[in-house]
N, C-alpha and C positions, 0 to 999 in steps of 0.2 A: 414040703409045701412051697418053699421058693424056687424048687425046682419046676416043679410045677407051672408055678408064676412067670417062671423067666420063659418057658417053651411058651404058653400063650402069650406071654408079651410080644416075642420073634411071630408067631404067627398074626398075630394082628397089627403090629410094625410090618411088616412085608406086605397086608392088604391094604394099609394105610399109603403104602406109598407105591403099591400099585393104583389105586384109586391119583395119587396124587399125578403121578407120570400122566396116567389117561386124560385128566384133567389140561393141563402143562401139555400135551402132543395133541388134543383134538386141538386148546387155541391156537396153537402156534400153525398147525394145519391150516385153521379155516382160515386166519388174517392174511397170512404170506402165501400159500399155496393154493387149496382149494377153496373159495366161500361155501359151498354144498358141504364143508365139514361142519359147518356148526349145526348140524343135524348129529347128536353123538350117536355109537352103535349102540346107546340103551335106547329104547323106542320112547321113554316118560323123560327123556333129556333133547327137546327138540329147541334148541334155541336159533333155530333157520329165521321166525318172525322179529325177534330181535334184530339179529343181522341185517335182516331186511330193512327195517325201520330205522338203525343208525350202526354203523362199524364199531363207533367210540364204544357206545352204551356196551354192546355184545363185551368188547375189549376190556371195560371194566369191569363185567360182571365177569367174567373169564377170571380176571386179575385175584379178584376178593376169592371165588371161590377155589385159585390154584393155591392160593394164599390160604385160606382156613386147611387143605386138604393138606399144605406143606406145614403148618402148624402143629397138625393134629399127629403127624409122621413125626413132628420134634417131639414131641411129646409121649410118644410111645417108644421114640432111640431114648432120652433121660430112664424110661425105665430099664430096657431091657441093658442101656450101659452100668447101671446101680448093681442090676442084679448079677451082669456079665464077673464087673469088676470085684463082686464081692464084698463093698461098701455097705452094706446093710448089716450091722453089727446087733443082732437083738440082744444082745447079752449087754452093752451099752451103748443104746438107741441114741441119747440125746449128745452129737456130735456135729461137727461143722458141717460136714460133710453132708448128712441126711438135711440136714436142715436148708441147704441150700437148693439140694436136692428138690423141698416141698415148695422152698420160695420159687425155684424158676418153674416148675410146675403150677402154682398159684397164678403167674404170671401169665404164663403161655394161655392157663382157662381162663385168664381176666379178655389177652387180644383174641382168644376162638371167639369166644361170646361175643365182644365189639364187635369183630366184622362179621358174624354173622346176623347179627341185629341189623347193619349197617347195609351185608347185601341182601336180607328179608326187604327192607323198607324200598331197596333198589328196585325188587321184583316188584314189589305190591304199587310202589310209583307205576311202572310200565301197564302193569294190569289193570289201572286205574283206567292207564291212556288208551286202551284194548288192544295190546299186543298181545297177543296171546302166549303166556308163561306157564311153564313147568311148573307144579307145585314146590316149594322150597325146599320139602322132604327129598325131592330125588335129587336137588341141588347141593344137599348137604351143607345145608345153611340151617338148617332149623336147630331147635331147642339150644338158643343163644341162652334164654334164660340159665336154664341148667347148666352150661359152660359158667356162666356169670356167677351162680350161684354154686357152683364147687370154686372158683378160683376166690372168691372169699371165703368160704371154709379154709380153704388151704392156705392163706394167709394168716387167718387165725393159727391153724396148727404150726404153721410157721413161727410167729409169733410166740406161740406155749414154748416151743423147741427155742430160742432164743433164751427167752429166760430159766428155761430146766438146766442151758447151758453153763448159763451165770449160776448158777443155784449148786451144781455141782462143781464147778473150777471154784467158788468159795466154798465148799467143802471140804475139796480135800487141800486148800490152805489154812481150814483150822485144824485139818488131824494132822 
């Protein structure tokens, strides 16, 4: 089964940070080289009316979403290195290792969620002012909550693993 796990992980690490490159190469295109790049080759990713409307805005929202898409690529390397390196001991689960493992995981869905809330609220500003914006879904900004709402789970489990830790290193100093 973690064989398993670890080939979809690499498969979805690999989309993950293709998605991320394409993000990271259309900005870097459209600021420096072409402005007609901030029309991306997905046809529901036209951020031409931003650009148009201000360089900075475009440049930040670029920023936020190369940043959530570089996030979400750390976040699937944590896995597929856990599973690469053989670190996932079921036989005894509650070690440093895994547990840190959950914590920087916890973390990484605490900042997806912030800046995705952060560049939702960015988009919904603009569409306020009528530029016309991509919905958030092909921006891969949406469902912050969900990010939000696993990286507190995962802090909890975190947290359980903490103490199973303690619970066990004073166990085997009373045997």
């Amino acid at each position: 089964m973690l064989q398993v796990l670890y080939v979809l992980s690499w498969i979805i690490f690999i989309g993950v940070c293709i998605e991320a490159g394409a993000f990271i190469w259309n900005a870097v295109y459209a600021l420096a080289i072409n402005p007609a790049g901030a029309k991306f080759a997905v046809p529901a990713i036209d951020l031409s009316p931003l650009y148009a409307y201000d360089k900075g805005y475009f440049g930040v929202l670029n920023f936020v979403m190369c940043l959530v898409a570089v996030m979400r690529a750390l976040l699937f390397w944590l896995i597929v290195k856990i599973l690469h390196d053989k670190q996932l001991d079921l036989s005894e689960p509650f070690n440093d290792v895994v547990r840190r493992f959950i914590a920087n995981m916890a973390y990484l869905s605490l900042f997806i969620g912030a800046f995705s809330y952060g560049g939702v609220q960015y988009v919904e500003r603009f569409a306020k002012e009528g530029v016309k914006m991509p919905d958030v879904e092909y921006l891969r900004l949406g469902g912050a909550d969900v990010w939000l709402f696993m990286g507190v789970i995962l802090l909890v489990i975190a947290y359980m693993f903490k103490r199973g830790i303690e619970i066990q290193s004073e166990h085997e100093l009373t045997v």
